[in-house]
Biopython code that builds the backbone (N, CA, C, O; Angstrom):
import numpy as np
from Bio.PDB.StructureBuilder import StructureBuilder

atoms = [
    (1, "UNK", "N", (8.927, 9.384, -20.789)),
    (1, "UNK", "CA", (10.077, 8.559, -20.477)),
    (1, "UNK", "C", (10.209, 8.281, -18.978)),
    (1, "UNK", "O", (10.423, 7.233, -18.367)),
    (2, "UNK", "N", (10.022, 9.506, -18.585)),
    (2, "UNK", "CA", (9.665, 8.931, -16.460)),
    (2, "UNK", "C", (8.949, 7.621, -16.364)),
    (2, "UNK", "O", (9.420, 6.739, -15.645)),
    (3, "UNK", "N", (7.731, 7.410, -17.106)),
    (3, "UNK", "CA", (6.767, 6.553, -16.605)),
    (3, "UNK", "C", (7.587, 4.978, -16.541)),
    (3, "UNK", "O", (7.362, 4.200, -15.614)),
    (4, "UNK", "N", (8.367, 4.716, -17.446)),
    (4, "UNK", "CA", (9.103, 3.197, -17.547)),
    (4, "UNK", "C", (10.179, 3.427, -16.455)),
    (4, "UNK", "O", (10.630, 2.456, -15.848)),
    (5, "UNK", "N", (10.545, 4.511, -16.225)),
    (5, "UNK", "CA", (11.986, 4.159, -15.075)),
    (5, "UNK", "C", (11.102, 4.352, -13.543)),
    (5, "UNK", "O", (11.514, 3.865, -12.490)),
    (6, "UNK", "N", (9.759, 5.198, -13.667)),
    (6, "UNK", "CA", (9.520, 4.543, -12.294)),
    (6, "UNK", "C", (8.477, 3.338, -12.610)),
    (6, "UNK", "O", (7.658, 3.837, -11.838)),
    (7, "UNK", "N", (7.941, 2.419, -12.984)),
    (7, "UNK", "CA", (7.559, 1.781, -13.214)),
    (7, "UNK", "C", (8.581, 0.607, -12.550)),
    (7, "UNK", "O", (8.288, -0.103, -11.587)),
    (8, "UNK", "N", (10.018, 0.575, -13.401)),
    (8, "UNK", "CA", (11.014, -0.442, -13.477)),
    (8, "UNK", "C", (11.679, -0.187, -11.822)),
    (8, "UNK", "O", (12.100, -1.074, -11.079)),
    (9, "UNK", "N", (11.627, 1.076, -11.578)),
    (9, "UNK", "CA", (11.792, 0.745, -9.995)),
    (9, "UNK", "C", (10.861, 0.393, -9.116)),
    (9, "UNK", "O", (11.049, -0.412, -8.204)),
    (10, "UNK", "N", (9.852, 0.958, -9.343)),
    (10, "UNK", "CA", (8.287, 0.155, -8.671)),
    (10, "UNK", "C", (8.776, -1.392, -8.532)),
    (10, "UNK", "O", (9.352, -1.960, -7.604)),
    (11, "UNK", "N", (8.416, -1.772, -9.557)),
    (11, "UNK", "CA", (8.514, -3.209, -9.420)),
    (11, "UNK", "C", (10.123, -4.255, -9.291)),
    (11, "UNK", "O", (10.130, -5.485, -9.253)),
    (12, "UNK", "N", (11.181, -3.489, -9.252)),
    (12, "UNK", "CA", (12.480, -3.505, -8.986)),
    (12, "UNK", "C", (11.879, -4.068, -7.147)),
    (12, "UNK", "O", (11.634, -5.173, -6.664)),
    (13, "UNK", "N", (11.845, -2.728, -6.626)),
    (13, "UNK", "CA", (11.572, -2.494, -5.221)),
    (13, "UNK", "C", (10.387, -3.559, -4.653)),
    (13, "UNK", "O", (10.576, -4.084, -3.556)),
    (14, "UNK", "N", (9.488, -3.785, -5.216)),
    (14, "UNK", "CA", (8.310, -4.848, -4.371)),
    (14, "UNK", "C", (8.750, -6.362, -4.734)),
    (14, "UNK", "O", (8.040, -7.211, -4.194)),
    (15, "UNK", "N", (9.704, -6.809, -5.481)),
    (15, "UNK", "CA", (10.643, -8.030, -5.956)),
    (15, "UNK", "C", (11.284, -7.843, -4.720)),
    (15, "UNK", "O", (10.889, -8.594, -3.829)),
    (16, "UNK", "N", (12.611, -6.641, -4.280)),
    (16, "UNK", "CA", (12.985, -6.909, -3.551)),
    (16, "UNK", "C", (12.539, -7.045, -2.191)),
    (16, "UNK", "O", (13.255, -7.748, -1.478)),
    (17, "UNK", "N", (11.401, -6.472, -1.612)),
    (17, "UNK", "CA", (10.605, -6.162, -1.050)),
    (17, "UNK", "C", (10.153, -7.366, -0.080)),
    (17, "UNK", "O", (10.361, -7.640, 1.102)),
    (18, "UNK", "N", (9.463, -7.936, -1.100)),
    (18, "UNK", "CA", (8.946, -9.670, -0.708)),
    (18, "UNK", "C", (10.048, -10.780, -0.716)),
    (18, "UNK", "O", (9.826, -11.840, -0.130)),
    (19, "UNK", "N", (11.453, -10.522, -1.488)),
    (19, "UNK", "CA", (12.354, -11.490, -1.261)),
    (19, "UNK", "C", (13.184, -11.158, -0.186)),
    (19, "UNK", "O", (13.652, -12.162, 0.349)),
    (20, "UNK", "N", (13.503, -10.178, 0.279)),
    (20, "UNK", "CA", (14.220, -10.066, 1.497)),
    (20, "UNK", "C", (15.340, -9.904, 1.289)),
    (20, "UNK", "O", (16.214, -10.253, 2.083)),
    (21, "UNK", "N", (15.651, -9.117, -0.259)),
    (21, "UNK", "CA", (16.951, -9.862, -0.482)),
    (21, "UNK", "C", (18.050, -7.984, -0.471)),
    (21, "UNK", "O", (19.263, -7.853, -0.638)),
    (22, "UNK", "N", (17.410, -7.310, -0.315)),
    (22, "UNK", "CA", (18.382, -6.154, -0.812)),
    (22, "UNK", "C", (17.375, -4.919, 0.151)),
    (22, "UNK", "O", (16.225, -5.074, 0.563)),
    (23, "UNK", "N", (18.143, -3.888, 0.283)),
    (23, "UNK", "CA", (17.266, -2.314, 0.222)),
    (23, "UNK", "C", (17.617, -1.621, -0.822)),
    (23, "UNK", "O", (18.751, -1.168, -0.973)),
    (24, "UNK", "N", (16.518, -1.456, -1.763)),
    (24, "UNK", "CA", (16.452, -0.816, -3.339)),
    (24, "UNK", "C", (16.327, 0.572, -2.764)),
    (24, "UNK", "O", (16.694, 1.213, -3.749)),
    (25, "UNK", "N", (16.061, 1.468, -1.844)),
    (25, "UNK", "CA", (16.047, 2.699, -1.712)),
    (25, "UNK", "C", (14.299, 3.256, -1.756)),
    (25, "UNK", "O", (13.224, 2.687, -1.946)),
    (26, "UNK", "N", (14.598, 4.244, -1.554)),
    (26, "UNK", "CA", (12.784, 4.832, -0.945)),
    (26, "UNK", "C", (12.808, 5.885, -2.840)),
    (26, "UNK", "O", (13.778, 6.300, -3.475)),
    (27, "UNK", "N", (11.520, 5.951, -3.110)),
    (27, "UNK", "CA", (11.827, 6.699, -4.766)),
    (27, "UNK", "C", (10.004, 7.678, -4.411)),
    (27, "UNK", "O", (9.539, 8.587, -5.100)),
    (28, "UNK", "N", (9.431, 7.102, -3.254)),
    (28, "UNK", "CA", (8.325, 8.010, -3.336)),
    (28, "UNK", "C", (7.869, 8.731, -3.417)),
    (28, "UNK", "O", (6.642, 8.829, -3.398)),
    (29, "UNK", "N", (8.772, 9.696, -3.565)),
    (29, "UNK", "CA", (8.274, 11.699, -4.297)),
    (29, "UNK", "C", (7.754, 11.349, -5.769)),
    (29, "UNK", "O", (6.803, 11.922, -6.301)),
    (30, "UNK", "N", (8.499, 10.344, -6.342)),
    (30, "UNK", "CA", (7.921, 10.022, -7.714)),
    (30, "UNK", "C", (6.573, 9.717, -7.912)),
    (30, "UNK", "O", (6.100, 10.153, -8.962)),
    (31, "UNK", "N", (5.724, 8.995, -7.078)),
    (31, "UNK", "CA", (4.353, 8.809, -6.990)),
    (31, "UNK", "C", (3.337, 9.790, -7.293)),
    (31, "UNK", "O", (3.739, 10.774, -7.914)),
    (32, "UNK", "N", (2.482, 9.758, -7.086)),
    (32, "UNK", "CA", (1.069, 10.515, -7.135)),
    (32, "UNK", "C", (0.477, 10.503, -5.274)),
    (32, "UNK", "O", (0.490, 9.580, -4.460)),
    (33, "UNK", "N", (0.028, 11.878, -5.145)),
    (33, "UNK", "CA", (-0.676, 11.004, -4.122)),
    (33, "UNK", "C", (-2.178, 11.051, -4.406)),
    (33, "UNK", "O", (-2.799, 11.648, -5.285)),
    (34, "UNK", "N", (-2.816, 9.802, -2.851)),
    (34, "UNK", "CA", (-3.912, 9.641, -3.411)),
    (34, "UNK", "C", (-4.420, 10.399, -2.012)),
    (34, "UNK", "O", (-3.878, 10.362, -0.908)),
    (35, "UNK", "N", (-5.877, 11.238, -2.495)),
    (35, "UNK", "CA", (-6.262, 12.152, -1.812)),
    (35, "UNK", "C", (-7.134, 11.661, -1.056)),
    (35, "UNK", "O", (-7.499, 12.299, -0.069)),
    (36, "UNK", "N", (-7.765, 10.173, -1.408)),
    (36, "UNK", "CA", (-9.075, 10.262, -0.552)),
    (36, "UNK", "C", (-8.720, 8.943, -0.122)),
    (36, "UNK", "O", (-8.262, 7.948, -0.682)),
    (37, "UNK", "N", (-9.277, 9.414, 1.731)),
    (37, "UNK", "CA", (-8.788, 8.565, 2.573)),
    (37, "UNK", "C", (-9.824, 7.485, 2.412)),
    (37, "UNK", "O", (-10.953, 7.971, 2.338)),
    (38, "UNK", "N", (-9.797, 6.213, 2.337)),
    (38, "UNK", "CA", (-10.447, 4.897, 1.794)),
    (38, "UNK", "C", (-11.052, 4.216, 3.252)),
    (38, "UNK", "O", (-10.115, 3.846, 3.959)),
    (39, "UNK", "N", (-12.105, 4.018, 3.732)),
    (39, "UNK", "CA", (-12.665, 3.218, 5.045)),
    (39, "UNK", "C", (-12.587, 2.180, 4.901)),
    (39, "UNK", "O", (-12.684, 1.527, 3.862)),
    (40, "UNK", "N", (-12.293, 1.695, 6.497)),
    (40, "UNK", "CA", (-13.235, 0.103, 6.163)),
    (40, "UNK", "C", (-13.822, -0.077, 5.627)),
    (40, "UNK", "O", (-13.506, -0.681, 4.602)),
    (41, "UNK", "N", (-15.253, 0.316, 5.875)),
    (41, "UNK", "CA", (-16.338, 0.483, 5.416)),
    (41, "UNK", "C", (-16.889, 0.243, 3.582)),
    (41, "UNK", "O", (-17.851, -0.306, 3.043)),
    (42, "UNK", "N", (-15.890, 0.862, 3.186)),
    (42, "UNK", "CA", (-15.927, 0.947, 1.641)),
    (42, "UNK", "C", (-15.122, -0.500, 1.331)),
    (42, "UNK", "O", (-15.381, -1.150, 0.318)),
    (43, "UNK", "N", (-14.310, -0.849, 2.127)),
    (43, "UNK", "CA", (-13.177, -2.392, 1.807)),
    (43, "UNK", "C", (-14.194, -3.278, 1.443)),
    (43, "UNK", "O", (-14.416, -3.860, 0.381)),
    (44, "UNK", "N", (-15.126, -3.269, 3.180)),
    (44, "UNK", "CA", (-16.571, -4.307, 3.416)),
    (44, "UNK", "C", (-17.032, -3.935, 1.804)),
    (44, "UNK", "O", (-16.608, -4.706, 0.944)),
    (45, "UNK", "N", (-17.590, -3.180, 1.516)),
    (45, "UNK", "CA", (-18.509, -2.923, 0.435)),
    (45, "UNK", "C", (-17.686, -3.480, -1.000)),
    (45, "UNK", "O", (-18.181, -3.394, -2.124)),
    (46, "UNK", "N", (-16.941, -3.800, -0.835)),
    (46, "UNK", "CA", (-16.135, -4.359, -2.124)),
    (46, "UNK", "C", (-16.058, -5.485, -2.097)),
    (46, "UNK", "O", (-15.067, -6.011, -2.603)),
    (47, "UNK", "N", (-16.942, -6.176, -1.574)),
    (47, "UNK", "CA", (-17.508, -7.986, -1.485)),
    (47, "UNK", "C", (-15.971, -8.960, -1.071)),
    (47, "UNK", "O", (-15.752, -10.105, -1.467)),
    (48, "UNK", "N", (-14.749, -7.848, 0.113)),
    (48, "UNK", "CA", (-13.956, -8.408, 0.394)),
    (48, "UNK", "C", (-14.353, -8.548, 2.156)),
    (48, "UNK", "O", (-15.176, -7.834, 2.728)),
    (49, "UNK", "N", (-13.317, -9.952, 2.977)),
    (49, "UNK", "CA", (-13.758, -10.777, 3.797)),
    (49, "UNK", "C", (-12.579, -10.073, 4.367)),
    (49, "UNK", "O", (-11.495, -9.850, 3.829)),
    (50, "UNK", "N", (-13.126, -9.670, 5.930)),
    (50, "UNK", "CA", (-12.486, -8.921, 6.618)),
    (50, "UNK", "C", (-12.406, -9.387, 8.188)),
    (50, "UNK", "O", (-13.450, -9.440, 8.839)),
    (51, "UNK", "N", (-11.252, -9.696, 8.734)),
    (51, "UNK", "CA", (-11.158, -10.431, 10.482)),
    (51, "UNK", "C", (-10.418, -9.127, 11.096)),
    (51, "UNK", "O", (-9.748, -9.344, 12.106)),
    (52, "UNK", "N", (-10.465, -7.569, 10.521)),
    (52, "UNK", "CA", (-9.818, -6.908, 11.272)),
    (52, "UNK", "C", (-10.973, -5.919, 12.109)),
    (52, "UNK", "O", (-12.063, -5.758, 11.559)),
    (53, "UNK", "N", (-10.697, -5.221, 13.529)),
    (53, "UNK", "CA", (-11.466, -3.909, 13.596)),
    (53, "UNK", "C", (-11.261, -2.748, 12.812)),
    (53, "UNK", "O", (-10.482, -2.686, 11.860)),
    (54, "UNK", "N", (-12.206, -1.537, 13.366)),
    (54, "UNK", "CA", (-11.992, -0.565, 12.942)),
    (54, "UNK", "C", (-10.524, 0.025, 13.340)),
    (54, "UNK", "O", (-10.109, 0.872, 12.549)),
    (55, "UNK", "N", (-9.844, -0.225, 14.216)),
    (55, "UNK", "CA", (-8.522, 0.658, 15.077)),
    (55, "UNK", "C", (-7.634, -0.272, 14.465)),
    (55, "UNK", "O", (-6.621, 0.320, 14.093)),
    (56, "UNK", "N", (-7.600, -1.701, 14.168)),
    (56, "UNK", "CA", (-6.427, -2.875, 13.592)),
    (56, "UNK", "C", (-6.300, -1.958, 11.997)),
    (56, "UNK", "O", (-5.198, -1.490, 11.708)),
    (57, "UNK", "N", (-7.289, -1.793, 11.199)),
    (57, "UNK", "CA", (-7.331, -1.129, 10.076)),
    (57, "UNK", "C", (-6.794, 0.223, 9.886)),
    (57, "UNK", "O", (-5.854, 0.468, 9.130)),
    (58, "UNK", "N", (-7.397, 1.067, 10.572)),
    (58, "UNK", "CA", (-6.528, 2.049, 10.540)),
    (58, "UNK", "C", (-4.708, 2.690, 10.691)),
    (58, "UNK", "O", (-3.965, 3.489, 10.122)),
    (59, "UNK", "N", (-4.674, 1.529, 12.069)),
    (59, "UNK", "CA", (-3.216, 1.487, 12.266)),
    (59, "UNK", "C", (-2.125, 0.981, 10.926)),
    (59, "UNK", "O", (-1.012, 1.398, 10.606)),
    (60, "UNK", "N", (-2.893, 0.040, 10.414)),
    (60, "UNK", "CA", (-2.256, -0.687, 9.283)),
    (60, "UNK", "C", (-2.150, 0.611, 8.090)),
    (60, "UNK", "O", (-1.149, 1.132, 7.598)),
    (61, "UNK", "N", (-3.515, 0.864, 7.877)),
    (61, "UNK", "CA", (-3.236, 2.000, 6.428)),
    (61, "UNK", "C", (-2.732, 3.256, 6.970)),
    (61, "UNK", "O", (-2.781, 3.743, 5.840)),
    (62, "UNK", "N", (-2.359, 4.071, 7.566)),
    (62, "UNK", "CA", (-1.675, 5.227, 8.435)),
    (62, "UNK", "C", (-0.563, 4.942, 8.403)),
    (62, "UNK", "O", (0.211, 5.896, 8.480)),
    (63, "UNK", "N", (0.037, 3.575, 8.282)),
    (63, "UNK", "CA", (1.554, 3.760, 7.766)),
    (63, "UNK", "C", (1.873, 3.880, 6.759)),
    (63, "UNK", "O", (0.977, 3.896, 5.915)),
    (64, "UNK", "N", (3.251, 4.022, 6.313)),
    (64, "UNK", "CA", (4.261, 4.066, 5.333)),
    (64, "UNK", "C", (3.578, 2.349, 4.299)),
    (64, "UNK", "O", (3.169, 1.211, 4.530)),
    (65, "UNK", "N", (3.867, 3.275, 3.159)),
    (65, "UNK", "CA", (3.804, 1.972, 2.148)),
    (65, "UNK", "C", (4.943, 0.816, 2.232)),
    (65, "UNK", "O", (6.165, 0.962, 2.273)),
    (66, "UNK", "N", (4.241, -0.270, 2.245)),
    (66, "UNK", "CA", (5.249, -1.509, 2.429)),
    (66, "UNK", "C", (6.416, -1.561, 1.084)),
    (66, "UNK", "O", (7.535, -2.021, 1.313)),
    (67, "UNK", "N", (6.142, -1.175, 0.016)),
    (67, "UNK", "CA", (6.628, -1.626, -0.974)),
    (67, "UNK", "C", (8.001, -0.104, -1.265)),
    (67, "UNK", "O", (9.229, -0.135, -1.347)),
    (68, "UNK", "N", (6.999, 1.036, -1.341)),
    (68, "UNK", "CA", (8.153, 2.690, -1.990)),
    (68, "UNK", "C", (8.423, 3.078, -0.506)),
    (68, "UNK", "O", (9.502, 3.597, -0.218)),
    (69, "UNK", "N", (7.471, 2.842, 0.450)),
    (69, "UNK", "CA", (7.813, 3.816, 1.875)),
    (69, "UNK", "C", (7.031, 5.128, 2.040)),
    (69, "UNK", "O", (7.277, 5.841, 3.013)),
    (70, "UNK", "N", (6.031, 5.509, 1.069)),
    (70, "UNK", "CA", (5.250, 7.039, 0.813)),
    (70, "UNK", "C", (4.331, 7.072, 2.025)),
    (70, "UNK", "O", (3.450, 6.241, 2.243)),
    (71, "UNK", "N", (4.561, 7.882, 2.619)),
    (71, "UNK", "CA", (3.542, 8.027, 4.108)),
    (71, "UNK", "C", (2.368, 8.518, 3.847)),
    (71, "UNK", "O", (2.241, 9.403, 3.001)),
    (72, "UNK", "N", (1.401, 8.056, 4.486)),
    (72, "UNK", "CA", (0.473, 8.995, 4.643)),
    (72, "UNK", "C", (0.842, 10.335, 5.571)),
    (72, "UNK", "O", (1.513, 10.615, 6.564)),
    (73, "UNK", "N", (-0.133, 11.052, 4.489)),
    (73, "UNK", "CA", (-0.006, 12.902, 5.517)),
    (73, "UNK", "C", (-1.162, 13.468, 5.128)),
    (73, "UNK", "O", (-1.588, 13.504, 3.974)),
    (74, "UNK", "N", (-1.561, 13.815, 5.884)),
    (74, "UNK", "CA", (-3.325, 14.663, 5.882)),
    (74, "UNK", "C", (-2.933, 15.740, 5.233)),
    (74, "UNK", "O", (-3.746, 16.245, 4.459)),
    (75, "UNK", "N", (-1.310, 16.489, 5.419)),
    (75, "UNK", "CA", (-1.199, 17.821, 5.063)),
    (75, "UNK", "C", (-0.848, 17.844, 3.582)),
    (75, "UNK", "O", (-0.506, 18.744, 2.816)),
    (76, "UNK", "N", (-0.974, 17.039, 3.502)),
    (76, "UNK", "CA", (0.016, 17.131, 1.659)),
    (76, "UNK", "C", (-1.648, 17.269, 0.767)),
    (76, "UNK", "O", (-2.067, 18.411, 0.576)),
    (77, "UNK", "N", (-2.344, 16.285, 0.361)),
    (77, "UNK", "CA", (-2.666, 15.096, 1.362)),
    (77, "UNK", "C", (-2.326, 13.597, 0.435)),
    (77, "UNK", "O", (-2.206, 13.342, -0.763)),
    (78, "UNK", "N", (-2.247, 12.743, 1.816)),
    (78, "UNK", "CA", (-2.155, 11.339, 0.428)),
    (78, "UNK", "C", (-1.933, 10.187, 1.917)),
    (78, "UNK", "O", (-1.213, 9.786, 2.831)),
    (79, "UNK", "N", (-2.944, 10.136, 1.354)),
    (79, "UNK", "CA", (-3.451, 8.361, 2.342)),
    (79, "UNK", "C", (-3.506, 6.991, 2.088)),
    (79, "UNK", "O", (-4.395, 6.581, 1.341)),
    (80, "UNK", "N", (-2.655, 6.162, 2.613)),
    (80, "UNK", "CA", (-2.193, 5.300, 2.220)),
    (80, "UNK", "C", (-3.505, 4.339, 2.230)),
    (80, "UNK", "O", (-4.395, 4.671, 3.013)),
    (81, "UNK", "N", (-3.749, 2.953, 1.278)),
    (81, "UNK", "CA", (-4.668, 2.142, 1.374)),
    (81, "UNK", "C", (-4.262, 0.834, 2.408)),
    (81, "UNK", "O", (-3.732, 0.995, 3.507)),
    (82, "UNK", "N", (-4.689, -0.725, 1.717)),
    (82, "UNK", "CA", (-3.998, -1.655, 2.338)),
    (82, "UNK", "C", (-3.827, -2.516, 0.756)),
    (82, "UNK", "O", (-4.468, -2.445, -0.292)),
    (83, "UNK", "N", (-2.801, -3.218, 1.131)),
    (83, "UNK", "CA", (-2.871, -3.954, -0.256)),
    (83, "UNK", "C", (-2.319, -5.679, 0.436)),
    (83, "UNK", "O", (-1.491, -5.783, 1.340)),
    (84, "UNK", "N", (-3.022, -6.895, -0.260)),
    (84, "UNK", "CA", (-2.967, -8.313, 0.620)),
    (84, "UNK", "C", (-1.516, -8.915, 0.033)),
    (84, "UNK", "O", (-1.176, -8.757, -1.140)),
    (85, "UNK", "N", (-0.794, -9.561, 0.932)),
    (85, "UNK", "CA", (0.248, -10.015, 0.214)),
    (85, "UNK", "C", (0.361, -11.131, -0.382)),
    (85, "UNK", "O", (1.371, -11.665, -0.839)),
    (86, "UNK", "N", (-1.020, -11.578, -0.363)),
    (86, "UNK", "CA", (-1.318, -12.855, -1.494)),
    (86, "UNK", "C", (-2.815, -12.623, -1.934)),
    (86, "UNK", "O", (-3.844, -12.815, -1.286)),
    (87, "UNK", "N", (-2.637, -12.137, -3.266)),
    (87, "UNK", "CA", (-4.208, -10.952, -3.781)),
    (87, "UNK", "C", (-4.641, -12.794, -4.083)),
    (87, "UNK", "O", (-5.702, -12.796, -4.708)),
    (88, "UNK", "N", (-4.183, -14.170, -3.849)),
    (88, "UNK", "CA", (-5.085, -15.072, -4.358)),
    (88, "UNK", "C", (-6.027, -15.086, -3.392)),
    (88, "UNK", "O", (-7.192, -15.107, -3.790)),
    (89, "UNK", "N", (-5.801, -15.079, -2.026)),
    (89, "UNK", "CA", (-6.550, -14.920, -1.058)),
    (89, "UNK", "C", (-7.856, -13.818, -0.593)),
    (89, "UNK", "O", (-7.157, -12.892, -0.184)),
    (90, "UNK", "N", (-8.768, -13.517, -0.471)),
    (90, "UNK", "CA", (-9.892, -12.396, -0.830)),
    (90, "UNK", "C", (-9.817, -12.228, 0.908)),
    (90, "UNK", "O", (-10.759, -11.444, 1.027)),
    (91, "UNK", "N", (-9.182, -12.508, 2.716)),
    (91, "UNK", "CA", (-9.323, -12.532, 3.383)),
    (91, "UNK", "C", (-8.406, -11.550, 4.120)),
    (91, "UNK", "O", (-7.349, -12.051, 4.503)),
    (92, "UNK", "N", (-8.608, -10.159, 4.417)),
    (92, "UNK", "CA", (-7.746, -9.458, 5.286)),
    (92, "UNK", "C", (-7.511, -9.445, 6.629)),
    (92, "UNK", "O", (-8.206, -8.907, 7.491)),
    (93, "UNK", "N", (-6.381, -10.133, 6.783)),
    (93, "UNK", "CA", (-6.288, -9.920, 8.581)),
    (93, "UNK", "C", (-4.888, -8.829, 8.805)),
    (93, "UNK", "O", (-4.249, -8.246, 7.929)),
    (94, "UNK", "N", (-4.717, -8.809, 10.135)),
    (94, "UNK", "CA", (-3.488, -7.985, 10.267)),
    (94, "UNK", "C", (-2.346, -8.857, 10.038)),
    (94, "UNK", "O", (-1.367, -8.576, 10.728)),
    (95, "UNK", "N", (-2.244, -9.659, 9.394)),
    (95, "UNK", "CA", (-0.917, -10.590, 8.942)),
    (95, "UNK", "C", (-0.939, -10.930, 7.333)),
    (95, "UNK", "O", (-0.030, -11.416, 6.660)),
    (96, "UNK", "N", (-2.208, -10.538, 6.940)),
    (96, "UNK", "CA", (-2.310, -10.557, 5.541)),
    (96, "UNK", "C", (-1.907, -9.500, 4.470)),
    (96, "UNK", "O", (-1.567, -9.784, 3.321)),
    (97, "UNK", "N", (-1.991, -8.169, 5.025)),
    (97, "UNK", "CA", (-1.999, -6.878, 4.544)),
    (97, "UNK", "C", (-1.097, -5.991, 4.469)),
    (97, "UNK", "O", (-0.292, -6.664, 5.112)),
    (98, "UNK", "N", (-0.499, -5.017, 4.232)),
    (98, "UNK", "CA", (0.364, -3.900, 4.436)),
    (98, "UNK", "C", (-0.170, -3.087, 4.348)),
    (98, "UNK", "O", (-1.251, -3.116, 3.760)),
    (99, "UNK", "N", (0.425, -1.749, 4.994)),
    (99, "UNK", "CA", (0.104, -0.539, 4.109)),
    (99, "UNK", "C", (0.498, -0.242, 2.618)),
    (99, "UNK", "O", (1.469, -0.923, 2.287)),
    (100, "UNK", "N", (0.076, 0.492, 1.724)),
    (100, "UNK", "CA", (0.362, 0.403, 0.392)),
    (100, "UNK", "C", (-0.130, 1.765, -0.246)),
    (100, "UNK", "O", (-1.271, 2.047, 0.120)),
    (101, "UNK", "N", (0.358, 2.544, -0.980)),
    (101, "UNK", "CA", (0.407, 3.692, -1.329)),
    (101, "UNK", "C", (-0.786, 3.326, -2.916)),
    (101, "UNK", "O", (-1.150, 2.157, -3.045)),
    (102, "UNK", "N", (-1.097, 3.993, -3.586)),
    (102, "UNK", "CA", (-2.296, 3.485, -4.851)),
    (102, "UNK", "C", (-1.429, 3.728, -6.259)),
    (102, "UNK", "O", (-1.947, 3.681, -7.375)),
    (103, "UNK", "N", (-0.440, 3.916, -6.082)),
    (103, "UNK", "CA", (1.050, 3.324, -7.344)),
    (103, "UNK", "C", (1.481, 2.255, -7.216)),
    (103, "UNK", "O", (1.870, 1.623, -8.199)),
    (104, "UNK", "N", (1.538, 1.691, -5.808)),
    (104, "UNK", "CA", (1.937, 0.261, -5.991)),
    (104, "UNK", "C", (1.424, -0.663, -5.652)),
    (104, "UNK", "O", (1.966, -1.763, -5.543)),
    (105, "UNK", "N", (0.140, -0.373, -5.388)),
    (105, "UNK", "CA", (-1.132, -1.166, -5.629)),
    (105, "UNK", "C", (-1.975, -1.502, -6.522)),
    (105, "UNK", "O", (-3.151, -1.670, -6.200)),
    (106, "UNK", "N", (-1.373, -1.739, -8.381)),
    (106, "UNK", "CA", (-2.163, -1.545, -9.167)),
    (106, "UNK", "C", (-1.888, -2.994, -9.112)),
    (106, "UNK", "O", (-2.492, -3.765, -9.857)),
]
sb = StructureBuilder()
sb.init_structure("model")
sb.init_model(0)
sb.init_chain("A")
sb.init_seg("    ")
for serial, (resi, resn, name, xyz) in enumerate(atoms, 1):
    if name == "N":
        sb.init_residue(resn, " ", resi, " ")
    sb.init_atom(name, np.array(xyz, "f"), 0.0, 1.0, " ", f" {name:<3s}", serial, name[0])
structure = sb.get_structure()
């Protein structure tokens, strides 16, 4: 029964998120974290088109998820990815991307 009420706030929160229209609240203890920290390197290798460096990339995924707010922390551990804010587009720049936690990046 958890899985539909965070689900319905997941996607509650990235609606409001991208419309600008409210603060739905931070719910990220509810998540999973994800343990393995993701490279450039591996992005490149996923036949996606990339205009950022290595230091533009990192800064971006080292933050807080755009959508729940779940930080990355080495100590827990759980490292945030990047996720594009228009997946029609296959091109990551630092104006394309957020940070994004791997719950609300499905």
């Amino acid at each position: 029964r958890l899985l539909p009420v965070v689900l319905r706030r997941k996607f509650a929160a990235r609606g409001l998120c991208h419309d600008g229209a409210a603060n739905f609240g931070r719910f990220d203890h509810l998540f999973r974290n994800n343990i393995s920290r993701k490279s450039r390197s591996a992005y490149l290798s996923d036949s996606k088109t990339f205009s950022m460096t290595n230091e533009e990339f990192r800064e971006i995924a080292d933050g807080s998820c755009y959508f729940c707010g779940k930080q990355t922390d080495a100590s827990v551990p759980h490292f945030n990815g990047l996720d594009r804010l228009n997946s029609t587009r296959r091109i990551y720049t630092t104006t394309s991307v957020v940070a994004c936690c791997s719950t609300c990046n499905m």
